[in-house]
C-alpha positions in Angstrom: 146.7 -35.4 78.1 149.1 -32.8 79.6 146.6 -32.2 82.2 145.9 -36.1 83.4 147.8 -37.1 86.2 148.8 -39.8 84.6 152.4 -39.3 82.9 153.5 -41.2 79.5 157.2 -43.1 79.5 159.1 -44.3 76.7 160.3 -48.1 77.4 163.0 -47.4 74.8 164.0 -44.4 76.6 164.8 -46.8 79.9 166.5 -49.3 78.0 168.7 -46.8 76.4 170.4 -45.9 80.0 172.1 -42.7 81.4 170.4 -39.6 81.8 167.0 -40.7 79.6 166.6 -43.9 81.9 166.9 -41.6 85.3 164.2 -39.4 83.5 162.1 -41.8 83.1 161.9 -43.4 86.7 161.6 -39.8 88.2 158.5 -40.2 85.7 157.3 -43.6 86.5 157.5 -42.6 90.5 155.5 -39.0 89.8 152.7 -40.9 87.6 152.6 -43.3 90.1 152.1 -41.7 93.5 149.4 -39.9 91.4 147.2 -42.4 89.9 148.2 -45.7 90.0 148.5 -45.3 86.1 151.4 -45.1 83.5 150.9 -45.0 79.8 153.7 -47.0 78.1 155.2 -46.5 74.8 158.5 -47.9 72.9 156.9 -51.5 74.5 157.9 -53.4 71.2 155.2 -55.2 70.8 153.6 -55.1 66.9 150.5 -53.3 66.9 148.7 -55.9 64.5 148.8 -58.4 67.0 146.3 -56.9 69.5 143.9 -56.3 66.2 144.0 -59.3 65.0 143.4 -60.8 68.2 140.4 -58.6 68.9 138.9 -59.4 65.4 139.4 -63.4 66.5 137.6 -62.4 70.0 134.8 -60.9 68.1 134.6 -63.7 66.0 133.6 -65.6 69.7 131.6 -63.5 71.2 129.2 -63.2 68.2 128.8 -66.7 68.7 125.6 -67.8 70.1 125.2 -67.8 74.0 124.4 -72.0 73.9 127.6 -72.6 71.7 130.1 -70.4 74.1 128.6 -71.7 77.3 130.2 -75.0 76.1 133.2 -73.2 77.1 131.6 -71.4 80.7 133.7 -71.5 83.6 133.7 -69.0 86.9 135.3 -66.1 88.1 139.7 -67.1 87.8 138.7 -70.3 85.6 140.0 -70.8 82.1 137.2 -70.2 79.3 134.5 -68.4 78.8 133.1 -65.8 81.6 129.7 -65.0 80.8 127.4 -62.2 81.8 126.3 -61.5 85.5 129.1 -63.4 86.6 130.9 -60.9 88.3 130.7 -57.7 90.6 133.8 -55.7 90.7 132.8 -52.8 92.6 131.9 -55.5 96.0 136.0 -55.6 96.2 135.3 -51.9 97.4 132.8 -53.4 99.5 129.8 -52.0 97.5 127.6 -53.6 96.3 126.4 -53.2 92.6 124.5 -55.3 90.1 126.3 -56.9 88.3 129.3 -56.1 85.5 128.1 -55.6 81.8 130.4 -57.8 80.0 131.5 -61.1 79.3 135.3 -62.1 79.2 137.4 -65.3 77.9 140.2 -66.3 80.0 143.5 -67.7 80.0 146.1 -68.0 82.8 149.6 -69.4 83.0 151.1 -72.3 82.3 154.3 -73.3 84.8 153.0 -76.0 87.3 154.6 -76.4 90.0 153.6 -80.2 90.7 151.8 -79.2 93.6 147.6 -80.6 92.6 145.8 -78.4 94.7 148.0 -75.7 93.5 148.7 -76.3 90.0 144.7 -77.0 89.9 143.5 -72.9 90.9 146.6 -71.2 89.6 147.8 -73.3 86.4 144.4 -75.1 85.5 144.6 -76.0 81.5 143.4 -73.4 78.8 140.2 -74.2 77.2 140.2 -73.1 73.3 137.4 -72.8 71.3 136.5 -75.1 68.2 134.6 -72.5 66.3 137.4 -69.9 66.4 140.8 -72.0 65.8 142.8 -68.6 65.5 141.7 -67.5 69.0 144.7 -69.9 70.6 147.4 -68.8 68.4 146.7 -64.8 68.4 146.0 -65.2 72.5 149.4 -67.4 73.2 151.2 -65.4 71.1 149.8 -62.0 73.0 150.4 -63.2 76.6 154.0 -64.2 75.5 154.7 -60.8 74.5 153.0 -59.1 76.9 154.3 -61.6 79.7 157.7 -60.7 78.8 156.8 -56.6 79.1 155.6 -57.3 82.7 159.0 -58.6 84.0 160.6 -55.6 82.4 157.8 -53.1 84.0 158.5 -54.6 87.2 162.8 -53.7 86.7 161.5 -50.6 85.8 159.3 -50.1 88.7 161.9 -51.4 91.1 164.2 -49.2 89.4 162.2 -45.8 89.9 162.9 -46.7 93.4 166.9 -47.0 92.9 166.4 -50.8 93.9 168.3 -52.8 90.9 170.5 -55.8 89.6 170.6 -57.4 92.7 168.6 -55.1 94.6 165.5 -55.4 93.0 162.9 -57.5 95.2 161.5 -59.2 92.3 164.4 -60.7 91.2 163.7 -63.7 92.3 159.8 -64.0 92.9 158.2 -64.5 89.4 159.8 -67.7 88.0 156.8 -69.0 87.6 154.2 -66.4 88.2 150.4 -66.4 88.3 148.9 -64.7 85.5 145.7 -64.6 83.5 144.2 -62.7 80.7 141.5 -61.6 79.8 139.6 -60.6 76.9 137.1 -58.8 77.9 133.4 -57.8 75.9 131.2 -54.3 76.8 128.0 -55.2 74.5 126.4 -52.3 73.2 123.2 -50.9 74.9 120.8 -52.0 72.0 122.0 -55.8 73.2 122.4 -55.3 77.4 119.1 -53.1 77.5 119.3 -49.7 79.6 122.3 -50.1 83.0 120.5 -50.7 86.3 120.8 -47.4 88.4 124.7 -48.1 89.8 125.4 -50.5 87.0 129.1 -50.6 84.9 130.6 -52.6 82.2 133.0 -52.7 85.4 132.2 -51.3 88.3 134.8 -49.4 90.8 137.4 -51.4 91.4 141.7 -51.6 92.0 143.3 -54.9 90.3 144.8 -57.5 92.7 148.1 -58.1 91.4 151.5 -56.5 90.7 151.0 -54.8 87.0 147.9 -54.5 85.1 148.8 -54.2 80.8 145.7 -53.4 79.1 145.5 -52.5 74.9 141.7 -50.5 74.8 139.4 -49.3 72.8 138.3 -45.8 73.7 134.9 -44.5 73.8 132.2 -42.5 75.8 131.8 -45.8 77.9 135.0 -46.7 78.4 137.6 -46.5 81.1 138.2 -43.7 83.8 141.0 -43.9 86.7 140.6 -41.6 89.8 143.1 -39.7 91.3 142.9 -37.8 95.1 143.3 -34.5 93.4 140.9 -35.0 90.1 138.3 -37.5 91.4 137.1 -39.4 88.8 138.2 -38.4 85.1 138.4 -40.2 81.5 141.3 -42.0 81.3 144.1 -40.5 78.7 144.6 -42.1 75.4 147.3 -42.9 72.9 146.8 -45.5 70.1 150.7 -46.1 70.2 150.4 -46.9 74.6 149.5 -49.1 76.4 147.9 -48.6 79.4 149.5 -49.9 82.8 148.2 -49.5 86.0 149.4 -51.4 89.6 147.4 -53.2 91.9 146.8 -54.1 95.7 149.9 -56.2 95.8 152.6 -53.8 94.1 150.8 -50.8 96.4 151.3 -53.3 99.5 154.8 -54.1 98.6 155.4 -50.8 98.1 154.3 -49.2 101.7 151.7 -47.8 100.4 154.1 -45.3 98.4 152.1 -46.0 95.2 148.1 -46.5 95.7 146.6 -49.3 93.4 145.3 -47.6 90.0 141.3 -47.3 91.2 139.6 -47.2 87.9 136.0 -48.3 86.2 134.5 -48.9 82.9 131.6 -46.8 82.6 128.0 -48.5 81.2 126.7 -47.9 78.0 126.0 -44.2 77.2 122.5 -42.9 75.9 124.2 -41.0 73.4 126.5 -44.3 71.9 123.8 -46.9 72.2 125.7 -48.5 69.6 129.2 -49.0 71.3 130.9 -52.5 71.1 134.2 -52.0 72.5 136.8 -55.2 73.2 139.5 -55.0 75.5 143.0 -57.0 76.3 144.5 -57.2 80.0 146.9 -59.1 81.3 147.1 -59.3 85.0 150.4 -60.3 86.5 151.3 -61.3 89.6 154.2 -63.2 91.6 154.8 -66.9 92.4 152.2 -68.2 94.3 153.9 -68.9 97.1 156.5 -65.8 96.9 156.8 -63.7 100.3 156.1 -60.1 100.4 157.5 -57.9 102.3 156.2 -54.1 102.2 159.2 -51.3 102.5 159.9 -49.3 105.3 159.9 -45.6 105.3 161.4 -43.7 104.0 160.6 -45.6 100.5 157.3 -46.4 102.0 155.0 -44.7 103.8 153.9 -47.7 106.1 156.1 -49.2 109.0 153.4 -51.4 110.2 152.3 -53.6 107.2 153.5 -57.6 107.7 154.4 -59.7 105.1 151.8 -61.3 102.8 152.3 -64.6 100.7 151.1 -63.6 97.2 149.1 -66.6 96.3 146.9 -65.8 99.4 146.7 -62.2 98.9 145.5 -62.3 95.3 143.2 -65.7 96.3 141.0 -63.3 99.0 140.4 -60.6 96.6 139.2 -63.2 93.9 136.6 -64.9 96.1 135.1 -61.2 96.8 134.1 -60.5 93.6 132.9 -63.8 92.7 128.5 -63.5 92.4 127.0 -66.7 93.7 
């Protein structure tokens, strides 16, 4: 892990102040610039929860297909995502078949009283009959983890000595798009043998601000690239979370900190086996909140305009939509 580009911080470290919070900025800003990635411990949150949810998850997904498509909704809708659904690697403008896995979805809940609005950003969760625990554990998760992402963000703004009142997202995620996912890679023995370019997710960066992702590693799991390592496994801690930024962080930023580029790879011929579950939460800003990249020398762009988050993240979505 010493080796990865990709640094580990101690949340508890920053919160403590003085010398160990500076420390862990310079950190944040280094891992960063690098990779897009962090890995995040001292987060607080209780490591049964993500287990338990995963085991309810399971519970769903084992389901069969006619029962969950009662639930089937598309790419950014609340419910169950099912297979061929999605394409990640077309945001890259390449096109691939399409993503091994299925998801379940949730998204926030702070209408704004606006319909058209309030019906693609805050549309109503959909819960599942068969699995009653699946609500609970997934509320419960996104609360948590919700609460995490306004803190990575201080954190983030403070790497760049921009806080208190300085920090630009002070006041742009009172009610903040997010959405969750839950995400399924079957095992080969169920998906049959990957088309030639095929991933459980192909190449991709996330849209948003911060990405907060609880894994399961394995041979097919996730790798993050980096300009000086190319494409490598991505580090991992069972006590970390993984983080990683997307488009809209890198844009605010000037281009300072490039959008984590990652992929899940397919199902190995030497794990046919593999079932691995994964938790993201993918935060954003008010829909409607403005933007506006820095200026060298914090950024390394003078020529990027401001961008109204809602419409940023709203493009991206439509790109990787199949069908």
């Amino acid at each position: 892990m010493s080796e990865s580009p990709i640094l580990t911080v101690d949340l508890a470290r920053w919160r403590a102040g003085g010398h160990e919070a500076r420390q862990v900025c310079v950190d944040v800003d280094t891992s960063l610039q690098q990779a897009g990635f962090l890995l995040v411990t001292g987060h607080g949150i209780d490591p049964s929860l993500p287990v338990d949810l995963r085991a309810a998850a399971r519970e769903f997904f084992a389901l069969p297909a006619e029962t969950k498509g009662r639930y089937a909704v598309g790419v950014g809708g609340r419910g169950w995502i099912g297979p061929g659904m999605e394409a990640n690697g077309y945001a890259e403008g390449t096109e691939t078949p399409p993503d091994l896995k299925e998801t379940y979805n949730s998204g926030a809940q702070t209408p704004v009283g606006i319909p058209e609005v309030d019906n693609f950003w805050f549309a109503p969760n959909v819960w599942p009959a068969e699995t009653p625990g699946l609500r609970e554990l997934f509320e419960a998760w996104t609360t948590r983890v919700k609460a995490l992402s306004d803190d990575l963000l201080a954190l983030m703004a403070g790497a760049l000595g921009m806080v208190d009142a300085d920090n630009p997202f002070r006041d742009l995620a009172g009610a903040a798009t997010w959405t969750s996912n839950i995400n399924h890679y079957p095992p080969m023995t169920a998906v049959g043998r990957p088309e030639p370019g095929q991933f459980r997710i192909g190449p991709h960066t996330d849209f948003g601000t911060v990405t907060v992702l609880d894994r399961e590693p394995g041979p097919g799991g996730l790798q993050v690239f980096s300009a000086d390592g190319g494409w490598a496994d991505a580090p991992y801690d069972p006590a970390a979370l993984t983080i990683n930024i997307g488009d809209l962080l890198e844009y605010w930023s000037g281009g300072r900190w490039p959008a984590g580029r990652h992929r899940v790879l397919p199902p190995q011929d030497d794990a046919p086996e593999e079932d691995l579950v994964s938790l993201i939460f993918f935060y954003e800003l008010d829909h409607d909140a403005v933007v506006t990249p820095l200026r060298p020398p914090i950024g390394v762009r003078d020529d990027l305009p401001p961008v109204v988050a809602g419409e940023f993240i709203a493009e991206r979505l439509e790109a990787i939509t199949l069908g």
